[in-house]
C-alpha beads as a LAMMPS data file, in Angstrom:
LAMMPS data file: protein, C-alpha beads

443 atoms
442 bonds

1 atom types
1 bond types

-500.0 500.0 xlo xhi
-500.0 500.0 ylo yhi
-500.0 500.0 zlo zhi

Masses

1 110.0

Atoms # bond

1 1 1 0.000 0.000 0.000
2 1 1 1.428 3.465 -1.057
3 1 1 1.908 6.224 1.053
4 1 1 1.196 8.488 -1.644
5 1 1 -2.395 8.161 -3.737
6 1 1 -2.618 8.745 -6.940
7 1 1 -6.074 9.578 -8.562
8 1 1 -6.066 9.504 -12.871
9 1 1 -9.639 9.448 -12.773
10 1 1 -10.176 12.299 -14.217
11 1 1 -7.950 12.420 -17.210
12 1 1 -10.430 9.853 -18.757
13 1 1 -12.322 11.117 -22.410
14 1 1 -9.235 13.345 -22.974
15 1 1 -7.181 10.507 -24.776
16 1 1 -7.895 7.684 -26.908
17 1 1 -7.192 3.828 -25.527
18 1 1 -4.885 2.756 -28.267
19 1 1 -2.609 5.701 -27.360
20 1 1 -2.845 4.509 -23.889
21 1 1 -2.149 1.121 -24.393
22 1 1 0.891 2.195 -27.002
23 1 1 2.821 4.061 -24.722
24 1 1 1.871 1.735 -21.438
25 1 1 4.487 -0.500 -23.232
26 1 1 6.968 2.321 -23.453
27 1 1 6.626 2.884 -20.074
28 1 1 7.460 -1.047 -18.802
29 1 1 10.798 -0.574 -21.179
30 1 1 11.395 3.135 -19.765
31 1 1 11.207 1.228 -16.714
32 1 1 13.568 -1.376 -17.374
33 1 1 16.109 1.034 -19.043
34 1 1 16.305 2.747 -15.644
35 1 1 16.789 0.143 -13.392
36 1 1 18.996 -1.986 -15.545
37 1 1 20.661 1.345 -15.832
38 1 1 21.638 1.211 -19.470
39 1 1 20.074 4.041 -21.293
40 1 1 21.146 7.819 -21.852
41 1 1 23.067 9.555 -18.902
42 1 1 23.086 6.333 -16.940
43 1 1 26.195 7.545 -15.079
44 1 1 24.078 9.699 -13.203
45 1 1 21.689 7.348 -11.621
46 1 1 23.247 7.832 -8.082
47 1 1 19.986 8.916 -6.584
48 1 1 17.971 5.559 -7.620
49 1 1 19.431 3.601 -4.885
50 1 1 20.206 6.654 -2.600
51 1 1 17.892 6.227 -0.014
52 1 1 18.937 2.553 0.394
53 1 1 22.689 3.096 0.261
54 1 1 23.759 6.884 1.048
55 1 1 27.055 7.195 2.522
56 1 1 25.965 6.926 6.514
57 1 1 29.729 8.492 7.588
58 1 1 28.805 11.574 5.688
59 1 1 25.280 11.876 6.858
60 1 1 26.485 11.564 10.436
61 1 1 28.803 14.250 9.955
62 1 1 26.097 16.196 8.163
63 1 1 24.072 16.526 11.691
64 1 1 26.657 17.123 13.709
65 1 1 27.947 20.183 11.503
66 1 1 24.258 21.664 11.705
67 1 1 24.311 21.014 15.545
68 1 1 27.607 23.079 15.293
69 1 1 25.894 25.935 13.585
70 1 1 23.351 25.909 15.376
71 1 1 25.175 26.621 18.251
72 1 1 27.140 29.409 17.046
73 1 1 24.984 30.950 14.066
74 1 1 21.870 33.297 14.070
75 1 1 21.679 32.593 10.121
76 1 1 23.180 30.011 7.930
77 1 1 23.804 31.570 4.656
78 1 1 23.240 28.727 1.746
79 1 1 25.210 29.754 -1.427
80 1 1 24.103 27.550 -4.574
81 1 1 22.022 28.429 -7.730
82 1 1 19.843 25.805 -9.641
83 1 1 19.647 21.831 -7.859
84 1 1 22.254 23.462 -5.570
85 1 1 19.501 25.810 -4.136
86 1 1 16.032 24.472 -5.231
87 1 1 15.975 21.253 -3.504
88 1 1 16.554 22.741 -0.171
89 1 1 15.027 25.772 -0.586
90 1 1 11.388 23.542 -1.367
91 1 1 12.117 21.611 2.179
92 1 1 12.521 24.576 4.470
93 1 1 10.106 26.549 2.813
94 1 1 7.699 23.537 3.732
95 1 1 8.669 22.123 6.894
96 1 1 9.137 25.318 8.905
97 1 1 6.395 27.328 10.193
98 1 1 5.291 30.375 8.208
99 1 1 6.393 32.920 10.314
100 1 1 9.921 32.658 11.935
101 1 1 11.873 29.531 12.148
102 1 1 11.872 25.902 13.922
103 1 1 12.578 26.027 17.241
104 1 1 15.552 23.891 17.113
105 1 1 16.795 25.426 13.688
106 1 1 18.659 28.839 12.083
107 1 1 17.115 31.083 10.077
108 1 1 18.526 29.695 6.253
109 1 1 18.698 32.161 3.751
110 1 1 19.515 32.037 0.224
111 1 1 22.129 33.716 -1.666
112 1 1 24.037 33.098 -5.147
113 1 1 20.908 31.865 -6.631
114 1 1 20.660 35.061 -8.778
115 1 1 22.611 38.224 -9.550
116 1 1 20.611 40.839 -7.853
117 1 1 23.050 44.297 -6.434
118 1 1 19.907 45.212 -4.112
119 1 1 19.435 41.688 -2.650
120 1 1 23.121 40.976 -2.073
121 1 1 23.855 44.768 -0.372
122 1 1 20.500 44.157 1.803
123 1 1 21.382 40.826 3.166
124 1 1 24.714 42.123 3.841
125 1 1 22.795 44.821 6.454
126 1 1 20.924 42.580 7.470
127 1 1 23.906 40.479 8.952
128 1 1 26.020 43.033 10.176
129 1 1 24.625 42.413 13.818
130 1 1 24.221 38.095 13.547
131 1 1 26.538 35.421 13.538
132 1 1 26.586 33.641 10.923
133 1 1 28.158 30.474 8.936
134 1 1 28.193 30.150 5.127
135 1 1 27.522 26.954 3.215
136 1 1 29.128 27.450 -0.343
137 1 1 27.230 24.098 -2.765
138 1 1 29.251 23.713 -5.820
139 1 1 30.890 21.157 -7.932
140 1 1 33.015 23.741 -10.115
141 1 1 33.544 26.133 -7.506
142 1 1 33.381 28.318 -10.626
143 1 1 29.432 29.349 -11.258
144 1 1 29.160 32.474 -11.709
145 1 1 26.449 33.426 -9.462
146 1 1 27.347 31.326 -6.510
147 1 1 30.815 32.325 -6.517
148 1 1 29.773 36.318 -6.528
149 1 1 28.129 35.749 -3.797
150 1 1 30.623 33.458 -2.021
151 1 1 33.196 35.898 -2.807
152 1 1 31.219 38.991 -1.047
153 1 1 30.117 36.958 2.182
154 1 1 33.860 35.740 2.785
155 1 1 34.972 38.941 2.748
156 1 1 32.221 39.345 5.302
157 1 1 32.806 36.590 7.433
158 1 1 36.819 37.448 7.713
159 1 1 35.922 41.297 8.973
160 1 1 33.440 40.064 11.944
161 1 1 35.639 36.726 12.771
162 1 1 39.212 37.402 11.564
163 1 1 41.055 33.576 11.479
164 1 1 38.315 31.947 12.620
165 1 1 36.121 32.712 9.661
166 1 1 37.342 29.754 7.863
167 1 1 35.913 27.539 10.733
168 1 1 32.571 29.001 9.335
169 1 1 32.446 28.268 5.927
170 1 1 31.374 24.668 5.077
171 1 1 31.982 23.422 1.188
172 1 1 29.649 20.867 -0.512
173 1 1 31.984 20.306 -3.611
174 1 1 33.798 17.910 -5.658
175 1 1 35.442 14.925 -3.823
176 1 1 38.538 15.454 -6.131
177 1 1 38.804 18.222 -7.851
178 1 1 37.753 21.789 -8.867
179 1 1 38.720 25.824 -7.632
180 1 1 36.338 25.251 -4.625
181 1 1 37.650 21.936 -3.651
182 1 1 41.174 23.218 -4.189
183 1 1 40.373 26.333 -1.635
184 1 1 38.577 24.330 0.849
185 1 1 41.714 21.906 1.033
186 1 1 44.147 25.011 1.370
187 1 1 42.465 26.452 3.903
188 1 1 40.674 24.511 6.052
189 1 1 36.990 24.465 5.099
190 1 1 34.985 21.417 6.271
191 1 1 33.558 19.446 2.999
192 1 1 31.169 17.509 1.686
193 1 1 30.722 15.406 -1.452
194 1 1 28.370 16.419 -4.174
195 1 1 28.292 12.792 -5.477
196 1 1 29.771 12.285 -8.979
197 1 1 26.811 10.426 -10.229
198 1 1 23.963 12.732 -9.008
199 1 1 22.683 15.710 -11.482
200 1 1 22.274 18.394 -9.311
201 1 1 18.350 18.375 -9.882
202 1 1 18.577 14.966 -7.953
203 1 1 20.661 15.694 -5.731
204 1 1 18.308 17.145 -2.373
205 1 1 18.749 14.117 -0.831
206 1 1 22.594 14.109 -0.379
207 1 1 24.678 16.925 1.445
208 1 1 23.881 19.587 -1.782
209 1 1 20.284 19.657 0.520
210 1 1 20.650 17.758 3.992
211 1 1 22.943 20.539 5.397
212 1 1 21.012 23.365 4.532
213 1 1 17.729 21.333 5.702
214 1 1 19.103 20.098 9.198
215 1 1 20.408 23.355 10.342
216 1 1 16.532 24.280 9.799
217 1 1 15.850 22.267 12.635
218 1 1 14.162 19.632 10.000
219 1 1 14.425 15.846 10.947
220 1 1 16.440 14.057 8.009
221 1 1 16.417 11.242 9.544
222 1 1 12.919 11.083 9.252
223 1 1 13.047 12.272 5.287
224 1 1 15.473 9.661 4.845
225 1 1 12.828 7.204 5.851
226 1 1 10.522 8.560 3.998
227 1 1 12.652 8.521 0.572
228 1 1 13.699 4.632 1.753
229 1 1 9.723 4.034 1.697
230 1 1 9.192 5.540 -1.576
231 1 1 12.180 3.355 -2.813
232 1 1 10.528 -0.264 -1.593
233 1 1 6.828 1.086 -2.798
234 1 1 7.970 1.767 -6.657
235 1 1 10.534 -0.938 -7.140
236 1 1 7.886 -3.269 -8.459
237 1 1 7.282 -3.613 -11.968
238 1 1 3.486 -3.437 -12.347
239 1 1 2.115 -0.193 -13.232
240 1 1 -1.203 -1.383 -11.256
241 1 1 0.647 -0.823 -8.284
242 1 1 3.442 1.509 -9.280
243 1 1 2.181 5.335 -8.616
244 1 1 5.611 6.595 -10.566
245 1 1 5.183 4.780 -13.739
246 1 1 1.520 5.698 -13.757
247 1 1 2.058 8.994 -13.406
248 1 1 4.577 8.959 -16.391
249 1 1 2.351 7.105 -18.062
250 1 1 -0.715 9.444 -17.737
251 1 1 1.768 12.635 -18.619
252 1 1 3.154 11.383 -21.939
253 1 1 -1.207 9.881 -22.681
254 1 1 -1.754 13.358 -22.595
255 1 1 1.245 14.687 -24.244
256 1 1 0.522 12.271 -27.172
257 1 1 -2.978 13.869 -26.783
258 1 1 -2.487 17.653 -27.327
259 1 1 -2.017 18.302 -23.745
260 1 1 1.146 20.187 -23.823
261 1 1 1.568 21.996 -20.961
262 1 1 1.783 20.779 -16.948
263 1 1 0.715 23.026 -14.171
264 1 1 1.573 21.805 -10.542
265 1 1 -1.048 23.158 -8.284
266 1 1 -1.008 23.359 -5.026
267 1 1 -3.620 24.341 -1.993
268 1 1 -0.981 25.170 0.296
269 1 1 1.812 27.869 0.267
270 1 1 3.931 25.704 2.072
271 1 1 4.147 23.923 -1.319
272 1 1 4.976 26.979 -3.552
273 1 1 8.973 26.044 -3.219
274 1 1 8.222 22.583 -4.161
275 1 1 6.819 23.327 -7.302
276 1 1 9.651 25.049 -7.877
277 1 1 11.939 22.047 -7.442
278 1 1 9.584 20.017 -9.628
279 1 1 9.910 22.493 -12.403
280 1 1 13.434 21.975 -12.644
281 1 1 13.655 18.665 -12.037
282 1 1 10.658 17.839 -15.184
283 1 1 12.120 20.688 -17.308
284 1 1 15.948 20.348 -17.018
285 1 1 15.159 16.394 -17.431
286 1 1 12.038 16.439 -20.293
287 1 1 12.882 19.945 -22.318
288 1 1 15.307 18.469 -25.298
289 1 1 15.452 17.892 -29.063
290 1 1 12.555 20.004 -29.640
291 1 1 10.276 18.125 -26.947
292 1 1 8.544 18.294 -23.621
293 1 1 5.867 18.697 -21.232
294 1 1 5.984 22.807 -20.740
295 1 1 5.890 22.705 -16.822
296 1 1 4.359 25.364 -14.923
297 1 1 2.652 26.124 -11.827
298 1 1 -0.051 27.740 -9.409
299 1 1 -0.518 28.142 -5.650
300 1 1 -5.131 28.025 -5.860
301 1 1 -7.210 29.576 -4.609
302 1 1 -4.675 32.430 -4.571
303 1 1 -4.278 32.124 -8.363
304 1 1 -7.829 31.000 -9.626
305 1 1 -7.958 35.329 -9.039
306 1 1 -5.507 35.884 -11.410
307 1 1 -5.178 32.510 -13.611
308 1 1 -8.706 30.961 -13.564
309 1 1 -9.694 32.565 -16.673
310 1 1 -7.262 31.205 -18.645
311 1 1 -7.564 27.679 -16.793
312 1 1 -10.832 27.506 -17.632
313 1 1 -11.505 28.893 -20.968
314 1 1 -7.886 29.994 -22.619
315 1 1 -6.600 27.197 -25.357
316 1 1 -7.261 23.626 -24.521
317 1 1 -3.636 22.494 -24.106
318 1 1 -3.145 22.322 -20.285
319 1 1 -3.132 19.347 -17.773
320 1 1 -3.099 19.825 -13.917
321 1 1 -1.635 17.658 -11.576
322 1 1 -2.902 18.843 -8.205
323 1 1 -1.023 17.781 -4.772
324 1 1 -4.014 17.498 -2.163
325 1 1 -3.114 17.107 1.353
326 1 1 -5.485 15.369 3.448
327 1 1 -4.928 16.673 6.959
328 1 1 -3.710 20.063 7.925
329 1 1 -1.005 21.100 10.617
330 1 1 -3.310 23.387 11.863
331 1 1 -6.925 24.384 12.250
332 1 1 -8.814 27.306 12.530
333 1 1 -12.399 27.191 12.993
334 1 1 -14.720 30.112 11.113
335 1 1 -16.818 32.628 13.975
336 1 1 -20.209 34.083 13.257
337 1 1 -20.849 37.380 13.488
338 1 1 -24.744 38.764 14.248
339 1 1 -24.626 41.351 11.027
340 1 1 -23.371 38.496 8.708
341 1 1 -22.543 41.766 6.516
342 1 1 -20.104 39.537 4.209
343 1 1 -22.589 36.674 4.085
344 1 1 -20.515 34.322 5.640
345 1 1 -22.475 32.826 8.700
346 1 1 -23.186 29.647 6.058
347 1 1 -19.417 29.110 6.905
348 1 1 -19.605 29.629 11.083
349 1 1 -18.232 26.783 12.791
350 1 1 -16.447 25.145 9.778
351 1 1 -12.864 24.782 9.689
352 1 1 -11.081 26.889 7.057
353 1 1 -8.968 23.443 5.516
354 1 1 -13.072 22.238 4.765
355 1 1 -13.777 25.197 2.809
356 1 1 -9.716 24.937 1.370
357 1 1 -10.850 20.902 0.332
358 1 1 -14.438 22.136 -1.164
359 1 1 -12.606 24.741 -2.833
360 1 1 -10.550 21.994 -4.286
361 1 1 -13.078 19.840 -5.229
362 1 1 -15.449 22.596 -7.114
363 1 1 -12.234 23.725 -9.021
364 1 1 -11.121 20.201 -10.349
365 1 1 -14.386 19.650 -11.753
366 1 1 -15.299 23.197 -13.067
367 1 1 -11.752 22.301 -14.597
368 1 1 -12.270 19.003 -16.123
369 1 1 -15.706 20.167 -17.185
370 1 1 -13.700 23.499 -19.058
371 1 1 -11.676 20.325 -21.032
372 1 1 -8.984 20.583 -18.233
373 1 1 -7.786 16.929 -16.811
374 1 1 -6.882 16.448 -13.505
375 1 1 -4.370 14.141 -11.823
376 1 1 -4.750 13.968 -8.283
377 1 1 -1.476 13.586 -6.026
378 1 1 -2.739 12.649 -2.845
379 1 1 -0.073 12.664 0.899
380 1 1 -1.289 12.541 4.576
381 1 1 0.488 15.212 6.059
382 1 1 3.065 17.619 5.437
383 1 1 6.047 16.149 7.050
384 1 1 9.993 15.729 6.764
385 1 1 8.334 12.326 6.290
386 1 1 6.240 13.036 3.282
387 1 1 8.882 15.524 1.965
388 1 1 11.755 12.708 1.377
389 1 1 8.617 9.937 -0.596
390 1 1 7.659 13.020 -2.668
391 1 1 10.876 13.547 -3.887
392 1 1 11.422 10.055 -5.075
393 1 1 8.273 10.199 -6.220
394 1 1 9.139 12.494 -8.878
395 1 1 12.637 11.771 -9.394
396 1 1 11.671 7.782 -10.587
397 1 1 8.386 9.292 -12.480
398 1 1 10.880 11.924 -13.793
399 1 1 13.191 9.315 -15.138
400 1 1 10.492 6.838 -16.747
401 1 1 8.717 9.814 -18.393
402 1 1 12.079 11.166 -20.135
403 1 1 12.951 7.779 -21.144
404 1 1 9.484 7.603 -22.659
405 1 1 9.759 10.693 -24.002
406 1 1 13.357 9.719 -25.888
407 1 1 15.604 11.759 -24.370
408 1 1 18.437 11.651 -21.273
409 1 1 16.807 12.997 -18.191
410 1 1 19.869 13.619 -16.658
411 1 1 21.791 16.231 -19.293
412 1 1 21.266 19.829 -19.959
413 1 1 23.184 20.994 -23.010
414 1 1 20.941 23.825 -23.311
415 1 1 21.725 25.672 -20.155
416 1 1 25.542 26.588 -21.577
417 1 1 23.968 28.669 -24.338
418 1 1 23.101 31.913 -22.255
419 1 1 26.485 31.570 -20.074
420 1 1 28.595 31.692 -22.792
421 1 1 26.905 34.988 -24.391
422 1 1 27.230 36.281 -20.953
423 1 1 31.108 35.321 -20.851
424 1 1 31.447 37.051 -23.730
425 1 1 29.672 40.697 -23.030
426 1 1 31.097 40.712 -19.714
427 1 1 34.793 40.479 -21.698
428 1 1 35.699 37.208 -19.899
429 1 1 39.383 35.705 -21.440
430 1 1 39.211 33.499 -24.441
431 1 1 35.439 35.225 -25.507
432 1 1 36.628 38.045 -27.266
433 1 1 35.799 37.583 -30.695
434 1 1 32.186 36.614 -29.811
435 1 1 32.159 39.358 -27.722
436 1 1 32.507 41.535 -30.844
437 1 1 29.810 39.702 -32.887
438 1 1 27.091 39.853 -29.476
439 1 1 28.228 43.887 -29.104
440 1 1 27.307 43.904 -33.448
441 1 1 23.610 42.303 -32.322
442 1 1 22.795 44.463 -29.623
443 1 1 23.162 47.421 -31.996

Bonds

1 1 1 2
2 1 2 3
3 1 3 4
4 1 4 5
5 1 5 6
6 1 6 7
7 1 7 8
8 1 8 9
9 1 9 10
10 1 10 11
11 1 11 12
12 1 12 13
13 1 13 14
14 1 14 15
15 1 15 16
16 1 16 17
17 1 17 18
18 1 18 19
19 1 19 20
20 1 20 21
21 1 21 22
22 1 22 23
23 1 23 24
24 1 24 25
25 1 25 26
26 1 26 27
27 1 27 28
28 1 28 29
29 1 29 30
30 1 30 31
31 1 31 32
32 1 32 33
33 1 33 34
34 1 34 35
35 1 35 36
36 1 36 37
37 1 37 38
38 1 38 39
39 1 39 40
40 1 40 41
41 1 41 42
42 1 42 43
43 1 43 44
44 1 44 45
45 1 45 46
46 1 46 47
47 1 47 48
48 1 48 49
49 1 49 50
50 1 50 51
51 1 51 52
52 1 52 53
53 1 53 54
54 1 54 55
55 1 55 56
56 1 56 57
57 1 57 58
58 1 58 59
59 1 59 60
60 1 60 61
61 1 61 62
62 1 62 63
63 1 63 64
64 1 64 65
65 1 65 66
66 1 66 67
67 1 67 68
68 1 68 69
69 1 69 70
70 1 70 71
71 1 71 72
72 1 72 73
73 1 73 74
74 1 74 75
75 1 75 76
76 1 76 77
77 1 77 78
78 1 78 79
79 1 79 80
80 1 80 81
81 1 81 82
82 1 82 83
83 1 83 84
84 1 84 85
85 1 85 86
86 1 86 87
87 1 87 88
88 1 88 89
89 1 89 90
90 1 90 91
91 1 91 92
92 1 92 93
93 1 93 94
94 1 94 95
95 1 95 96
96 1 96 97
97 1 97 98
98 1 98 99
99 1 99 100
100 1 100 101
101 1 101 102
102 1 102 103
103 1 103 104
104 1 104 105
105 1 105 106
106 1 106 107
107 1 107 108
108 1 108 109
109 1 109 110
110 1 110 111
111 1 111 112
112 1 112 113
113 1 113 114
114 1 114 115
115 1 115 116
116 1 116 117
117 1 117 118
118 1 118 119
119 1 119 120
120 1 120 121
121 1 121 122
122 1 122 123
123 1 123 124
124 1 124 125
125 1 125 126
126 1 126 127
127 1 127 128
128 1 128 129
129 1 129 130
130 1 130 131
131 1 131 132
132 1 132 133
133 1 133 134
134 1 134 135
135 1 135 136
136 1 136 137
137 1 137 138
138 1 138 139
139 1 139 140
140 1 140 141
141 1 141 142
142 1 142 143
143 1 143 144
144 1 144 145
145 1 145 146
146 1 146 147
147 1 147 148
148 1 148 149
149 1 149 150
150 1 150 151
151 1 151 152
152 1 152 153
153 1 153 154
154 1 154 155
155 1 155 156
156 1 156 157
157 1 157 158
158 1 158 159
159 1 159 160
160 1 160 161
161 1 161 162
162 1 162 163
163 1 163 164
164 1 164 165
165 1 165 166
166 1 166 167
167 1 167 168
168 1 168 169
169 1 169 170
170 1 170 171
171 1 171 172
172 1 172 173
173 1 173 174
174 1 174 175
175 1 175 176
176 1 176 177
177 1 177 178
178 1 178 179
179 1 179 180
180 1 180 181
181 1 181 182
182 1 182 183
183 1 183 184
184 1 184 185
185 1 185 186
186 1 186 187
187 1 187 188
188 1 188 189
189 1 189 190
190 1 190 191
191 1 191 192
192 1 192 193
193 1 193 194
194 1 194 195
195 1 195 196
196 1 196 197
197 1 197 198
198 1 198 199
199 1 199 200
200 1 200 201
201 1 201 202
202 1 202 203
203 1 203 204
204 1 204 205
205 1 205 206
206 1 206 207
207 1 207 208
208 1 208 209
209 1 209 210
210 1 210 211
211 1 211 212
212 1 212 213
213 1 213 214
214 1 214 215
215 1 215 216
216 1 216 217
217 1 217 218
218 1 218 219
219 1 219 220
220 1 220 221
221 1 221 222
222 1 222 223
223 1 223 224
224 1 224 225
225 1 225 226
226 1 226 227
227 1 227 228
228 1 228 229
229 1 229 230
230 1 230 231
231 1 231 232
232 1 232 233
233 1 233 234
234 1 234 235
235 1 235 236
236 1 236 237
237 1 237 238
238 1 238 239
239 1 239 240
240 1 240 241
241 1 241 242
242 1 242 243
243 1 243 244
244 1 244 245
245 1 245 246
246 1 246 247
247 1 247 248
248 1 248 249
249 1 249 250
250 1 250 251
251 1 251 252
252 1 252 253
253 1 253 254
254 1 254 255
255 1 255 256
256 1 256 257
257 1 257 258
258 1 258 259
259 1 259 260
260 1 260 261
261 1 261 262
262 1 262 263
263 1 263 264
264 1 264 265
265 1 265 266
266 1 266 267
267 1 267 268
268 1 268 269
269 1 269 270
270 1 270 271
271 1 271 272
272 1 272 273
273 1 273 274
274 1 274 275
275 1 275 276
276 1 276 277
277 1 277 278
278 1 278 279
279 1 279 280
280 1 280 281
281 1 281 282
282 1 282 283
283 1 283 284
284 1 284 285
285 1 285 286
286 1 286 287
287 1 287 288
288 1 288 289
289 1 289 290
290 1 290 291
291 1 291 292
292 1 292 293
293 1 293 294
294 1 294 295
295 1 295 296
296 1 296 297
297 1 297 298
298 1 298 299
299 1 299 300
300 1 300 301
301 1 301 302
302 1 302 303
303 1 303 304
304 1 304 305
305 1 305 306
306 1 306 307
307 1 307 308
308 1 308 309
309 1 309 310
310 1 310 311
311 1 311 312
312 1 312 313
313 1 313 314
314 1 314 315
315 1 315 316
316 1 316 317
317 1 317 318
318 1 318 319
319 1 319 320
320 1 320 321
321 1 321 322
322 1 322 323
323 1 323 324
324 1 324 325
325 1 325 326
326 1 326 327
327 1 327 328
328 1 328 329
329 1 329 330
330 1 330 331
331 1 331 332
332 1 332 333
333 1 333 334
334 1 334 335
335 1 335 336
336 1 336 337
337 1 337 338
338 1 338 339
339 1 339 340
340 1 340 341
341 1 341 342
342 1 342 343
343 1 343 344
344 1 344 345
345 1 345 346
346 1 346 347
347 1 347 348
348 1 348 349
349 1 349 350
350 1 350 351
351 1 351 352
352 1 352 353
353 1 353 354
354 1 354 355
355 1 355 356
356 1 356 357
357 1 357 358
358 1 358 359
359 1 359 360
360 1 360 361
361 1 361 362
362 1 362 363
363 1 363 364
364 1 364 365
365 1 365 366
366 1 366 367
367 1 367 368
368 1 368 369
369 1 369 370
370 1 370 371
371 1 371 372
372 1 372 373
373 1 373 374
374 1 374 375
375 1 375 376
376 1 376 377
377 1 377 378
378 1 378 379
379 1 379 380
380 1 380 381
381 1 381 382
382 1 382 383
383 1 383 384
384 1 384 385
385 1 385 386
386 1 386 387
387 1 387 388
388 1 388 389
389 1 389 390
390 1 390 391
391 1 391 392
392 1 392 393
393 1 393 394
394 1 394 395
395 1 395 396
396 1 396 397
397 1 397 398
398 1 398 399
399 1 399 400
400 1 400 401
401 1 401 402
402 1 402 403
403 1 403 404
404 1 404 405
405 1 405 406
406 1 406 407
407 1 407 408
408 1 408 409
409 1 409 410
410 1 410 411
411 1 411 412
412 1 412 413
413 1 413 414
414 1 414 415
415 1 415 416
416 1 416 417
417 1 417 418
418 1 418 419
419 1 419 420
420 1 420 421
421 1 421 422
422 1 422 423
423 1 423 424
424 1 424 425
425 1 425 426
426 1 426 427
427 1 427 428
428 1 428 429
429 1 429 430
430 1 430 431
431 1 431 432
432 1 432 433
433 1 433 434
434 1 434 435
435 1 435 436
436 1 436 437
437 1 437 438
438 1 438 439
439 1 439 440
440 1 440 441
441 1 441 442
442 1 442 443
């Protein structure tokens, strides 16, 4: 019995059965191709057996660095752009509370991730009167926007601490080689692997995320377990009671079908930074050789103000896939008031997640009646738990879909295309004859 539920009930009439029954056989090969890991970018399969066979020294060393921070930190600056920043990002952003931060955890924030002056000279304010430790995630050591940042903050940390700055600064890097690796060895830094054979989009689950995430105050043991889980549910080959190959199969059904774009929703904010993760992880993996699921995403009923239209009447080439979660952390029960101005009093004595789950309910169908299908993503509880089985969730469905799909999940040519015309107008060595031809363009 899965943790997760998955409902496709409501993608039926928007595909025909011989499609269905086509691609059903792609996915038992896609299947196969991943697990007897010999199909495109199979050197990169690291996170398959992750949660059965992470390196345990590592992960014990993990805690006990965010028990150090925790100790002597107010803020734990995490420096990383892309699966270096996403992954962990989506966990904290779910498993703390809303306002402030877990009792037994830092404030994390976020740097490197972009290349904003006003962000960068803010946050460096907004430290001046906080301790703080930095952990730099890279593999290079050479990004541009992570090593900006890292760059600025050092020169932070050595002002307020002097020598003992270095005994702040914690590098998730190359196990070999690379400029970060090569400074971390020369001076001291603690380290941790970012695994050879985990694309950063995968990688959450090893120190590029667990640091970040236990100086939160998160439990990873508990996300561990819940990854682990994930792992035993979907290693069975029967898409009757595999959830991930369904899934895949259902999203290339409705590709096939003229359903060409994806939108995450969510019903909870808490869940805003994990469609963030998911839209790298399905469009770094899925968007090659001219193909692909165009992933997007909405936090209802927030956006139904702003979206709905479009959801429910704009062109007829957009599937859902809507995370429900079944029991709140909280509730908060709805008063009556004698006036009933607002017309509300229907509502006293309800809890707010009832009308949040009727809400739900009324928009999937006014949504599959508008020629919108719905698949339904159902979890308990938002948990460390739920967070780790979510992950795999994806990352397996992620895989099968690709490799249905006909391309390597776990590549990105594309993303070099934009760095090197920014080499080149920012007059970086070696780019100086493009630079001539971009300055021609921009003309």
């Amino acid at each position: 019995m899965s943790y997760l539920k998955l409902d496709v009930t409501k993608t039926k009439g928007f595909y025909d059965e011989k499609v269905y029954l086509d691609l059903e056989k792609e996915i038992y090969k896609s299947y196969d191709t991943l697990r007897n890991k010999n199909g495109l970018g199979n050197d990169y399969l690291g996170w398959l057996d992750l949660p059965l066979d992470y390196d345990k020294d590592e992960f014990r060393r993990i805690k006990e660095a965010a028990k150090k921070i925790k100790s002597d930190s107010d803020v734990l600056l995490s420096i990383g752009i892309g699966g270096s920043y996403l992954g962990a990002k989506s966990a904290v952003e779910m498993l703390k509370p809303y306002f402030g931060t877990n009792k037994n955890g830092v404030e994390v924030i976020f740097v490197g991730n972009h290349i904003s002056s006003t962000y960068i000279a803010d946050l460096k304010d907004y430290l001046k009167d906080k301790d703080f430790s930095i952990n730099v995630i890279s593999k290079s050591g050479t990004t541009t926007e992570p090593s900006i940042a890292f760059r600025i903050f050092k020169d932070l940390l050595i002002e307020k601490y002097g020598n003992d700055a270095a005994k702040r600064i914690y590098a998730t890097t190359d196990k070999k080689k690379g400029a970060l690796k090569t400074e971390a060895d020369a001076l001291g830094y603690q380290e941790f692997v970012v695994p050879d054979d985990v694309g950063g989009r995968y990688s959450v689950l090893t120190a590029v995320g667990l640091l970040p995430i236990a100086c939160a105050g998160i439990d990873i043991d508990s996300m561990m377990e819940g990854a682990l889980t994930a792992h035993k549910d979907y290693n069975v080959r029967d898409i009757n009671k595999n959830d991930a190959m369904k899934y895949a199969l259902l999203r290339n059904v409705l590709y096939k079908s003229g359903k060409k774009l994806e939108m995450l929703v969510n019903y909870e904010p808490k869940l805003i930074y994990f469609s963030e993760w998911w839209k790298q992880l399905f469009g770094e993996s899925e968007g090659k050789n001219n193909k692909g699921i165009w992933i997007t995403s909405a936090s209802f009923s927030t956006d139904l103000h702003s979206l709905g239209q479009m959801i429910q009447q704009g062109e007829r080439t957009i599937f859902e896939t809507v995370i429900s979660v079944e029991k709140p952390e909280r509730e908060i029960k709805i008063n009556k008031e004698e006036s009933n101005l607002d017309g509300l009093n229907f509502l006293a004595g309800k809890d707010i997640s009832y009308v949040n789950k009727m809400a739900m309910e009324g928009t999937m169908l006014a949504h599959v009646e508008g020629g919108v299908p719905n698949i339904r993503v159902t979890v308990p509880e938002i948990s460390a738990f739920t967070y780790g089985y979510m992950v795999y969730f994806f990352e397996l469905a992620c895989g099968i879909s690709a490799y249905t799909l006909g391309v390597n999940p776990f590549d990105q040519p594309g993303v070099e295309s934009y760095k090197k015309n920014m080499f080149a107008l920012l007059g970086k060595p070696g780019y100086e004859e493009m630079h001539d031809e971009l300055v021609k363009k921009l003309k």
